[in-house]
C-alpha positions as CSV (number, residue, x, y, z in Angstrom):
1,X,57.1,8.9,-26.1
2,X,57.9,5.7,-26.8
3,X,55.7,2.3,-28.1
4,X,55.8,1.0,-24.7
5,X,54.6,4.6,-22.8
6,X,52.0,4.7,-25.6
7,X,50.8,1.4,-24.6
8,X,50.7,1.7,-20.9
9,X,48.8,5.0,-21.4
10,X,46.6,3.2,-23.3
11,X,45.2,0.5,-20.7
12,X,44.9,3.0,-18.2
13,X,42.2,5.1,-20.0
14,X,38.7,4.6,-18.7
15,X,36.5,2.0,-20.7
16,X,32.6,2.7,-21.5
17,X,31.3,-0.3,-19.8
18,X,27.5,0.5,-19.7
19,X,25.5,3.2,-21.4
20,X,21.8,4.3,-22.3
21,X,22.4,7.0,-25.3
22,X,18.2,6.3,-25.3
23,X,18.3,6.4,-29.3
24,X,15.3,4.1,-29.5
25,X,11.2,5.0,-29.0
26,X,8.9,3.9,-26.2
27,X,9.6,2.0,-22.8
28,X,13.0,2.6,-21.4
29,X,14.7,-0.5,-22.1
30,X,14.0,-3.3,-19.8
31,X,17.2,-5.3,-20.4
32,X,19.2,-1.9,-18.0
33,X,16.4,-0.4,-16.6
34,X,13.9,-1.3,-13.8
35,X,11.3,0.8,-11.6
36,X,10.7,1.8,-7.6
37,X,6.2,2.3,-7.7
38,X,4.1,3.3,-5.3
39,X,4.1,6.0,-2.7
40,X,5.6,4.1,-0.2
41,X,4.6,6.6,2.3
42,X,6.6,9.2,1.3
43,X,9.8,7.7,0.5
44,X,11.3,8.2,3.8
45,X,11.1,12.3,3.3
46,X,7.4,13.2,3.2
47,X,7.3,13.1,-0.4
48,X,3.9,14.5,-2.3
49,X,4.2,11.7,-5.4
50,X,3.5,8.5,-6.3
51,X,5.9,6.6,-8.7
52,X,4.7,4.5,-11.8
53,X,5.7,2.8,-15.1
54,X,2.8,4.6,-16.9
55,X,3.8,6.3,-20.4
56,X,3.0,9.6,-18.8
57,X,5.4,9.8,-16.5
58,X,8.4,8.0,-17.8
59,X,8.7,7.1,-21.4
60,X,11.8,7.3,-24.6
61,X,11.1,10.2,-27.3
62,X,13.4,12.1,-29.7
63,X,16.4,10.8,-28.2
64,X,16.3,11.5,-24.4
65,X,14.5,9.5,-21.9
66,X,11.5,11.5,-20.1
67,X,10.2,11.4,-16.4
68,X,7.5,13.4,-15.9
69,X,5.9,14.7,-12.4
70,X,2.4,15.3,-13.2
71,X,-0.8,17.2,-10.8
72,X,-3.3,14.6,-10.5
73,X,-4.4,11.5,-8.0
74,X,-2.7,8.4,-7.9
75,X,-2.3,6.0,-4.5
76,X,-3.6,8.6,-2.4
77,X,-1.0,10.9,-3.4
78,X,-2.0,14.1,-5.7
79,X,1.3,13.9,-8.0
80,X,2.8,10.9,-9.8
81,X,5.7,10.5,-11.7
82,X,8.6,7.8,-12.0
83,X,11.7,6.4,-10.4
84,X,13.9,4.3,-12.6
85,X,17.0,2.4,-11.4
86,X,19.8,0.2,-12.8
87,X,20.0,-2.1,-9.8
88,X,20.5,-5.8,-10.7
89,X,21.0,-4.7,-14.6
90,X,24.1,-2.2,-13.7
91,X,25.8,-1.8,-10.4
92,X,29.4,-1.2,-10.3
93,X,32.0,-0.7,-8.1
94,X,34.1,2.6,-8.9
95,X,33.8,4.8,-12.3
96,X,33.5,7.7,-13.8
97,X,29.3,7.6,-13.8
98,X,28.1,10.5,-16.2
99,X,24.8,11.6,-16.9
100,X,23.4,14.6,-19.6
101,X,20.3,15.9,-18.3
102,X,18.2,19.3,-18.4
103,X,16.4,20.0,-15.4
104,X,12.7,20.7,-14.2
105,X,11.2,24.0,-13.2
106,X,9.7,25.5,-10.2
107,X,9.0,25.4,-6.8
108,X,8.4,22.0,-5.4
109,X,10.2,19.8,-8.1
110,X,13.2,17.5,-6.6
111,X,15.0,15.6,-9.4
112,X,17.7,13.7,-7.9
113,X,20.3,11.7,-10.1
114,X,21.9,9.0,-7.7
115,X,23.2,5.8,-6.3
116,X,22.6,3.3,-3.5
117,X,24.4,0.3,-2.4
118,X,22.9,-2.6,-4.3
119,X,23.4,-5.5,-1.5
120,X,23.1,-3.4,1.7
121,X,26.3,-5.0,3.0
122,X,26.9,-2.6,5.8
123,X,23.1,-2.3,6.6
124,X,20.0,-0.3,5.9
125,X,20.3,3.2,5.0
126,X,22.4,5.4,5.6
127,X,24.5,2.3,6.4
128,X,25.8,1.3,3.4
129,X,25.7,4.4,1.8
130,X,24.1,6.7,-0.5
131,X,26.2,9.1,-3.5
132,X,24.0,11.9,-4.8
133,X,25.6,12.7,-8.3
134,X,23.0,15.9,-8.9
135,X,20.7,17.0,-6.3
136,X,18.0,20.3,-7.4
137,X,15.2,21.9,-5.6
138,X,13.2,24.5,-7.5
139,X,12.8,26.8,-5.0
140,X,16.7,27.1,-5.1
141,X,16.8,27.2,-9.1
142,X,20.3,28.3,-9.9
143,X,22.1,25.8,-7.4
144,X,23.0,21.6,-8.0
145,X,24.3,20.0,-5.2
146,X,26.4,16.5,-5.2
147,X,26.6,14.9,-1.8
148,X,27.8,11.7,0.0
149,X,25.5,9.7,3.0
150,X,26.9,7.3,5.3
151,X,26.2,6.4,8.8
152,X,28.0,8.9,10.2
153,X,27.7,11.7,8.0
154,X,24.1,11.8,6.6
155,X,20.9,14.8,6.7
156,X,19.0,13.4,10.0
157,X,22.5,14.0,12.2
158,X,22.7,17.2,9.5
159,X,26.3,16.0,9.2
160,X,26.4,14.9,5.3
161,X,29.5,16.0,3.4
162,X,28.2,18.3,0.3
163,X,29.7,20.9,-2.3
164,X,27.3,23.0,-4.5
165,X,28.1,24.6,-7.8
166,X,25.8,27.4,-9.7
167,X,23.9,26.0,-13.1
168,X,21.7,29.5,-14.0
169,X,20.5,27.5,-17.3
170,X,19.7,23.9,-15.8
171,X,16.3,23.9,-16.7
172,X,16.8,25.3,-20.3
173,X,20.1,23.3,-21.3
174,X,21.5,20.1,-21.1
175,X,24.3,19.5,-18.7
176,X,27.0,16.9,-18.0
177,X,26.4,15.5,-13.8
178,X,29.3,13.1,-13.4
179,X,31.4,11.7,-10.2
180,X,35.0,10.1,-10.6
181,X,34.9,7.3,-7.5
182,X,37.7,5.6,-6.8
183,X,38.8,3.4,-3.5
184,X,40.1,6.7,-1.9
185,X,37.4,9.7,-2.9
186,X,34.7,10.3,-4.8
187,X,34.9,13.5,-7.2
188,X,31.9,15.3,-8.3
189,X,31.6,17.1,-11.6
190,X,29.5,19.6,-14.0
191,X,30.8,19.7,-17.4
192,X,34.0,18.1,-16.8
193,X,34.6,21.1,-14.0
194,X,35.7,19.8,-10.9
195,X,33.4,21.4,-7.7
196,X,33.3,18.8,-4.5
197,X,35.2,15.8,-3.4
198,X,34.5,13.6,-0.9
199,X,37.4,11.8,0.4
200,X,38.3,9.2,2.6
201,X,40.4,9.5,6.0
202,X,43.1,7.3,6.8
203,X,41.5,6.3,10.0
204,X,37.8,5.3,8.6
205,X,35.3,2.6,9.3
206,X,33.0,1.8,7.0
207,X,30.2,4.2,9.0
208,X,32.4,6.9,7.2
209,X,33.2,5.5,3.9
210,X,30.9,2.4,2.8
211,X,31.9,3.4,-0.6
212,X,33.2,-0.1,-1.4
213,X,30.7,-2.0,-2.6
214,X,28.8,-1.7,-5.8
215,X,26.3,0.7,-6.3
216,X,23.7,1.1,-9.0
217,X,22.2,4.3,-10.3
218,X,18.6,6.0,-9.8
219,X,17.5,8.6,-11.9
220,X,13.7,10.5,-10.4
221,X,11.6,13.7,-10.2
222,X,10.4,14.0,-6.4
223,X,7.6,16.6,-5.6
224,X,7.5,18.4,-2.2
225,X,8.6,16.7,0.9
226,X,11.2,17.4,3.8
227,X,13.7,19.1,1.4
228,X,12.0,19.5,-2.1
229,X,8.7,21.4,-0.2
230,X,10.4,23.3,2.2
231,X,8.9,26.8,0.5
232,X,5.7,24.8,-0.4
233,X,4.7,23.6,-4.4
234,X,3.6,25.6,-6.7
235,X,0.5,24.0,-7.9
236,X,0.8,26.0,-11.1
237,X,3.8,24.6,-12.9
238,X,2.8,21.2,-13.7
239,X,3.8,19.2,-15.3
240,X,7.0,19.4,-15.4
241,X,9.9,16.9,-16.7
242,X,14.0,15.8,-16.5
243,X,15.4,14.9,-19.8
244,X,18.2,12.4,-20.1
245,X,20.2,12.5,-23.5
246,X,22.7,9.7,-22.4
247,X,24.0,7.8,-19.2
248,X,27.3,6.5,-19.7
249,X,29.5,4.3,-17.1
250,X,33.7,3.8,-17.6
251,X,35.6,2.4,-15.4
């Protein structure tokens, strides 16, 4: 190989150009992170839980960040827990977006790790577009799903484009969620092993593929609703939490 293959090798390799590794104590860091709060009646899916900032729910310890659905009565809603997004403070267009997290338990938890459009270029949702990087019910333990919304493939038509992949240990272990998005697909990861992509056609609009525009990421625990309570919640299990070791953005 010579200097000059070395080289051009080189400058292609992805960069890190935004991370958490959460190595710090106390609030999620405010200069990448902010918050969606309130119940918002139901977050558009009949959701069960109120979102806050409240230490409780969403906080930094030994190394991981920590969001927390817990049993009790906030804005009318008997669960709370916490939604935290990148938008304004990290939004990127394409990347390899990588998340470590270990998963909740039990029947009625919804963690989600995922991205929306940050300036709605295309429209409201599912207009400009919506890329679900790790997906989990509890009633469906063993399964993570990684799916792509737009206006024409989305779950009201029931027309989204999803893979799955089988994680028997993602509530006891630490796992690697990742996509590789690029102008022409979006590949979806779990520890480094390739399971879905989502690609473009050659004849699409951007009700197909909006996927051209930045996007920021939003990391949450969900409780019931449309999809997450579809076997009901098991009022037994709470709390319950998502860890995050690190978040971690190349491009």
């Amino acid at each position: 190989m010579t200097f000059l293959t070395i080289l051009a090798f080189a400058s292609c390799k992805p960069k890190l150009v935004w991370s958490d590794e959460f190595n710090y104590t106390g609030i999620p860091d405010s200069v990448k992170w902010n918050y969606d709060l309130g119940a918002n009646n139901g977050w558009g899916n009949n959701e069960q839980q109120a979102y806050t900032r409240l230490s409780k729910n969403v906080r930094v310890e030994d190394g991981h960040l920590i969001i927390e659905a817990h049993l009790d009565s906030i804005d009318g809603k008997a669960f709370s827990s916490s939604r935290i997004v990148s938008k304004h403070k990290g939004d990127w267009l394409y990347g390899r977006i990588e998340v470590s997290a270990k998963l909740p338990y039990g029947r009625g938890t919804w963690p989600a790790i995922w991205m929306l459009s940050t300036d709605w270029e295309y429209g409201g949702w599912p207009a400009s577009g919506e890329i679900d990087i790790m997906e989990h019910v509890g009633y469906n333990q063993d399964s993570v799903f990684g799916t792509i919304h737009t206006a024409s493939y989305n779950h009201i038509k029931h027309t989204e484009k999803s893979g799955k992949v089988l994680v028997h240990d993602a509530a006891e272990e630490f796992h690697v969620y990742a996509i590789n998005w690029t102008k022409d697909k979006i590949d979806f990861f779990v520890d480094d092993q390739l399971y879905y992509t989502a690609a473009r056609s050659e004849n699409d609009t951007f009700k197909e593929w909006p996927f051209d525009k930045r996007f920021h990421l939003i990391m949450n625990i969900a409780v019931g609703g449309n999809w997450g309570g579809k076997m009901g919640i098991d009022e037994s299990i709470w709390p319950q939490k998502m860890e995050i070791d690190y978040v971690r953005v190349y491009q």
